[in-house]
N, C-alpha and C positions, 0 to 999 in steps of 0.2 A: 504494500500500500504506500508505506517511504517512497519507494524509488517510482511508484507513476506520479506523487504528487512532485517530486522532485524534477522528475521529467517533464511533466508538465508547465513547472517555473520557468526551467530552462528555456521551453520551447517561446512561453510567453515572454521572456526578456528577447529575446533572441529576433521574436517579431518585434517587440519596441524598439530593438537596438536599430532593426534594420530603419526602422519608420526616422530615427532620428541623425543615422549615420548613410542614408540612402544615397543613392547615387547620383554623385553634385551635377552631372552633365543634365542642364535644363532640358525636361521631357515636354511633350506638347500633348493634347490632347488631339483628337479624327480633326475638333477645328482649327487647331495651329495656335488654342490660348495656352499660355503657359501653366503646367503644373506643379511649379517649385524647380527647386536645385537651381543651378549658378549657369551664367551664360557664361558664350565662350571665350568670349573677351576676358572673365571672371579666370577663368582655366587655364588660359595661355597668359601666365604668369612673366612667362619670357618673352612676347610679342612675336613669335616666327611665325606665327600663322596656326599654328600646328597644334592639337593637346597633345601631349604623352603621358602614358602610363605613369609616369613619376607624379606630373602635376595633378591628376586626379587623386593620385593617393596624396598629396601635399592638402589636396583641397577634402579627405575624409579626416587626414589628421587632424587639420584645423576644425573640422566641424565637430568631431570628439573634442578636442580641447577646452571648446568655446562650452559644450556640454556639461564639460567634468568641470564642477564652477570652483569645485574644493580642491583640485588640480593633485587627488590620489589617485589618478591611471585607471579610476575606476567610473562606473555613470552609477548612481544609486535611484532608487525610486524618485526622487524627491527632484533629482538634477533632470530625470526624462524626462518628466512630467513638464517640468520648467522649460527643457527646449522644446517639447511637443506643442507647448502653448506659445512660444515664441514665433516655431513657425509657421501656425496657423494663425497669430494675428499679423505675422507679414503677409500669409495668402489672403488674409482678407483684405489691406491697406489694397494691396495690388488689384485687388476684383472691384474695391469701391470705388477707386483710379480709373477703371476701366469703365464703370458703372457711369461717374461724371462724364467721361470723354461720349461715350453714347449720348447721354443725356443732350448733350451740349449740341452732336451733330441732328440731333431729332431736333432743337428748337430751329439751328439752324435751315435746315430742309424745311421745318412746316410755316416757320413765321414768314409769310409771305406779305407782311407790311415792313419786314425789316425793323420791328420796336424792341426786339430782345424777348417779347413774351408770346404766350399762344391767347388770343381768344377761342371760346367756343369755337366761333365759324372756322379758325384754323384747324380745331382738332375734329372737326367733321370726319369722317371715316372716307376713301375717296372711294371710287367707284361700287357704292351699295346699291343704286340702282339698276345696275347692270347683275349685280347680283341676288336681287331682292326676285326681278324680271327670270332670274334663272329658276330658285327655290320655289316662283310662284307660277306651278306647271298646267294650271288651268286656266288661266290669264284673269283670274275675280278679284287682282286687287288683295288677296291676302294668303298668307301661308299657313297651311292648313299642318296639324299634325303630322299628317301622312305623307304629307309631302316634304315636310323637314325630315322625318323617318326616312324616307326613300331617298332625300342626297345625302342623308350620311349613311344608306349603305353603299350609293352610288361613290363617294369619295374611299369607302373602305375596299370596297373591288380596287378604283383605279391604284389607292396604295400598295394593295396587295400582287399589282402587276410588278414581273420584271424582280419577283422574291420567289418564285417559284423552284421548282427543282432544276437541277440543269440542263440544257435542253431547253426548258420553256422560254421559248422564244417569244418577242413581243407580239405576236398573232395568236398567242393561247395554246397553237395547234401540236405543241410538240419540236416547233422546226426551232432551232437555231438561228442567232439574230447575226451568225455569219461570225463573228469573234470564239477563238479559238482559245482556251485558257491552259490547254498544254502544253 
């Protein structure tokens, strides 16, 4: 019973070490926003262009170091915990950076008096009538249950195209869309 719970410490220090000592080359998410760790300018300590194996372990030393606050070669509960919250309120500074810059480009696109602010009539939604025209499939002027029922199964088909097995080509039929993935 000792050695699973022991093992089991192990394992769980072992996941926070990595969460705190992870690997400094800045990862990106499928959309290109950053997920932490160090750019590469950050890496290339010596400016050749280049990282090497050395400056990435230069750049885990230093983030154990920064960790170990009591500087005994060791991290304890209390020091993880401490960089784990350090680097999550950097990942926040940087998302609410990011948040503002959005922000700013939305006022700028929609103030279409150029005053710095939206009125109502600027945050109008744009083209609803064309889409009001769409959902409203028996032309009476309103959208009926079953009619908003039936485009959102008609948008769940079209998402569901082109997720198919392989093979399913954009005709439904089985044929290939002609790209070859081996």
């Amino acid at each position: 019973m000792t050695r699973k719970i022991t093992g089991f410490a192990l394992l769980g220090a072992a996941v926070l070490m990595a969460a705190v000592t992870s690997n400094p080359v800045e990862a990106r998410d499928g959309r290109g926003h950053h997920r932490g760790g160090m750019d590469f300018s950050t890496l290339d300590t010596d400016g050749d262009g280049f990282v090497t194996e050395a400056e990435i372990a230069a750049a885990h030393a230093a983030r154990f170091a920064e960790a170990d606050t009591n500087g005994d070669g060791a991290i304890d509960a209390d020091e993880l915990k401490a960089a784990m919250d350090a680097r999550h309120a950097e990942r926040e500074a940087r998302r609410a950076e990011g948040a503002d810059a959005r922000l700013q480009k939305m006022i700028e696109r929609l103030d279409t008096d150029g005053n710095g602010t939206l009125s109502a009539e600027e945050m109008q939604p744009r083209g609803t009538g064309r889409m009001f025209e769409r959902l409203d499939t028996d032309g009476d002027g309103k959208i009926s249950q079953a009619e908003l029922e039936a485009a959102k199964d008609k948008m769940k088909e079209r998402r569901g195209k082109g997720k198919g097995k392989r093979g399913d080509g954009p005709r439904g039929d089985g044929a290939s869309d002609g790209a070859d993935s081996n």
